[in-house]
N, C-alpha and C positions, 0 to 999 in steps of 0.2 A: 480373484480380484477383477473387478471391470475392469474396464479400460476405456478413457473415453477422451474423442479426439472434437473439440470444437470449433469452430471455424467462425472467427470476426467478420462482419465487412466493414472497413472502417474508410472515413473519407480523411482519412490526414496520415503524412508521411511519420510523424514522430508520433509513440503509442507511450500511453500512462499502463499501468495493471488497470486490468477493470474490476479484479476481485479488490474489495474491499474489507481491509483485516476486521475492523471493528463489526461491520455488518457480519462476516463468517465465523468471530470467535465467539457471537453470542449464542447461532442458530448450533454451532456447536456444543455449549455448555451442558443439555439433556440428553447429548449420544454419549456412549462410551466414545466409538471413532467417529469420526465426521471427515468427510475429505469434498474437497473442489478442484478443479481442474480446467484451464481452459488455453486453447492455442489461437492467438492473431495471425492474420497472415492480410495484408495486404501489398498493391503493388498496381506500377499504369505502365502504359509502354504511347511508344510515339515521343512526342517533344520532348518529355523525358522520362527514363528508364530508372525506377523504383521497385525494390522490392524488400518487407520489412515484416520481420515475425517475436511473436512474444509469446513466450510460452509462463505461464503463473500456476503457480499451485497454492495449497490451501491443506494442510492436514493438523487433526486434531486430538488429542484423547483427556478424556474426563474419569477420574476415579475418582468417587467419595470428597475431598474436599480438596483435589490435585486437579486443574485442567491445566494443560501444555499444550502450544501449540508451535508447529512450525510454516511459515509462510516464506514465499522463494519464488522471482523472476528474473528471466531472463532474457533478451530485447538484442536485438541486431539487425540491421540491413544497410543496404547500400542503396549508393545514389549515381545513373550515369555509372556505373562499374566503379565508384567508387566507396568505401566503408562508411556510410555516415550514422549509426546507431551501432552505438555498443555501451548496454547498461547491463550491471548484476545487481540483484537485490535479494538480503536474504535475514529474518527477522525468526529468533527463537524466544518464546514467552514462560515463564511456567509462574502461574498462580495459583495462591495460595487461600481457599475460602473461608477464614478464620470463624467466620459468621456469615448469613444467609442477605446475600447481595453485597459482599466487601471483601477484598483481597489485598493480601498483599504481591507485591509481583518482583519478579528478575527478570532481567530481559538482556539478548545482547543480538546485535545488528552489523552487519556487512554489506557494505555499496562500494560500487564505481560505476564512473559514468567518462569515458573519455572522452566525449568532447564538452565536458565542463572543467576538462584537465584536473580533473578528481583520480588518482591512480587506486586509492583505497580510502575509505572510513572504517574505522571498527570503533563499535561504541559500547558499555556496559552503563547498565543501571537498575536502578530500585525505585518501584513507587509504590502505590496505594488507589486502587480502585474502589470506588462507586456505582452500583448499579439499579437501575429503577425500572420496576418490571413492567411490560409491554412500549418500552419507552426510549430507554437507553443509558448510557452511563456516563462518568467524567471522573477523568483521572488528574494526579500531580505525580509527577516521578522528579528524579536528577539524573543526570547519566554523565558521564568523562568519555570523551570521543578523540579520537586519534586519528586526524588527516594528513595525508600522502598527496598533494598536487606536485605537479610535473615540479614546479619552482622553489617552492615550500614544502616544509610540514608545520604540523597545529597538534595543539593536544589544550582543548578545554572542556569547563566543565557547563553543561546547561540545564537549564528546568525545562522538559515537558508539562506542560497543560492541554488537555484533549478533553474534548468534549463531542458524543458519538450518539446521533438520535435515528432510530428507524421507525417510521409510522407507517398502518396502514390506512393507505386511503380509501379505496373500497375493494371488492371482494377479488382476490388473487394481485392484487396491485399495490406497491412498494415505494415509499420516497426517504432516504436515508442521507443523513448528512455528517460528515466529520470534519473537526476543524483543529488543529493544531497549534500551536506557538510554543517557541523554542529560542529564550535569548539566554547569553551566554550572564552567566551570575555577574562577572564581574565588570562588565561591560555590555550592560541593557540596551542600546544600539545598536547592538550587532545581534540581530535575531534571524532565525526563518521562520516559516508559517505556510500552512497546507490548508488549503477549503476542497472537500472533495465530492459531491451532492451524487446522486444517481438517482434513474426511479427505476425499478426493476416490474413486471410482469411474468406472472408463473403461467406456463405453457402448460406444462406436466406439475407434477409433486415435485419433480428434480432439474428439471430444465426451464431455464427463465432467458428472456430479454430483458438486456437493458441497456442505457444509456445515460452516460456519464460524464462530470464535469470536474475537471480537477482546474484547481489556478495553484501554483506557489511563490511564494517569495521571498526573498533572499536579501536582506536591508548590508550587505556588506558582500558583494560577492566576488570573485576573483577578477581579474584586473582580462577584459573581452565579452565578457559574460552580462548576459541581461540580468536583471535584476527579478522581473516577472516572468513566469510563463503560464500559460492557459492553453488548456489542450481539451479534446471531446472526443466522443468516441461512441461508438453504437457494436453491441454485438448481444451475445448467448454467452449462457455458463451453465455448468451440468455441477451437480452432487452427489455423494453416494456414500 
C-alpha cells in the first residue's frame, strides 16, 4: 500500500478538512477501492508561537450495488504553548444502489470539538440519495443525534437536506460546491448549515491543488460561542 504524506500551507491558525466527502464519494463510486489522504501542518513563530496539524482521510469500496465509505479527521494545535485546536471527526456511510443513480443510505457520525464545549456527538440516520451524472447529487436523510457539552446533554432528532455539485470548468480544472441544512423537526429555529465551495487543479492523475471555503452556521448555539464561522485554506491532496 502507498503511503502518502501531504503537506498544506495554509495562512489561518484554525483548519476546516479540505477533503471534501461529497466531491471523494462520487470520484469513488467506479473503483472497487478509492482512498485520499492528506496532512496540514502549519505554524509562525516571533509575536506569536503557533503550531496546528490536520490529518483527513478518505477511504472507499464499491461492490455491485454496495458502496461504503469511511471518512475521519483529526485537528490539534496550540497557541503560545497553549492547546487551542482539538477537533475529531469521523463519518461512516454505506449505500445502497437500488437503481442506477439512487440509494438508499445509513449512516452514523462522531465529532468533538473542545473549544465549542462539544465533549461528543454521535448521530445515526437514513436517507435517500439522488444522483445526476457529470453533475452531482441531492439528498434528504433524518438522523437522532446525541450531544455531550461540558453543561448539558441533548438528544434530537433532525432532517438533513444537502445538496453536492462538481463541475468542470476547463481542462484538469475543478469547482465543486456542497451545501447543507439541518434543523431540528420539532423546532425549525434551531437549525445548522454548512456551504463548502473549492476549486481544485489536477497536477498529476492523483495529485491536485486546491483551495477552499467553508462558512457554518449555527442559529442556536451554545451560550460563548459565535454563531458563524468562515474559514479558508489552500493546500494538495493525493489519491490512490
Amino acid at each position: 500500500m502507498k503511503l502518502c504524506l501531504i503537506f498544506l500551507l495554509l495562512s489561518i491558525s484554525k483548519l476546516f478538512a479540505i477533503i471534501d466527502m461529497e466531491v471523494e464519494r462520487t470520484k469513488g463510486l467506479n473503483k472497487t477501492f478509492y482512498h485520499n489522504i492528506a496532512i496540514a501542518l502549519s505554524g509562525s513563530k516571533g509575536n506569536s508561537n503557533k503550531q496546528d496539524i490536520d490529518i483527513d482521510l478518505f477511504h472507499s469500496f464499491r461492490k455491485e450495488k454496495w458502496h461504503l465509505f469511511l471518512t475521519g479527521q483529526r485537528e490539534f494545535g496550540k497557541s503560545n504553548g497553549q492547546k487551542s485546536t482539538d477537533i475529531n471527526f469521523a463519518h461512516f456511510r454505506t449505500s445502497y444502489y437500488h437503481t442506477e443513480g439512487q440509494a438508499i443510505e445509513l449512516f452514523y457520525q462522531y465529532s468533538s470539538d473542545q473549544f465549542k464545549n462539544l465533549i461528543r456527538r454521535n448521530l445515526f440516520g437514513a436517507g435517500y440519495r439522488f444522483e445526476f451524472i457529470n453533475l452531482g447529487a441531492i439528498g434528504l436523510a433524518l438522523f437522532q443525534e446525541f450531544q455531550k457539552y461540558k453543561n448539558k446533554n441533548e438528544s434530537q432528532m433532525r432532517a438533513n437536506l444537502y445538496t453536492g455539485i462538481d463541475l468542470k470548468i476547463v481542462e484538469n480544472v475543478f469547482y465543486a460546491i456542497t451545501i447543507y441544512y439541518q434543523p431540528v423537526l420539532n423546532n425549525p429555529s434551531d437549525w445548522r448549515s454548512m456551504l463548502k465551495s473549492s476549486l481544485s487543479t489536477m497536477i498529476t492523475n492523483s495529485l491536485k491543488s486546491i483551495v477552499s471555503f467553508t462558512w457554518e452556521q449555527d442559529s442556536m448555539p451554545e451560550e460563548g460561542i459565535e454563531k458563524s464561522d468562515f474559514n479558508y485554506k489552500f493546500g494538495f491532496a493525493y489519491n490512490f
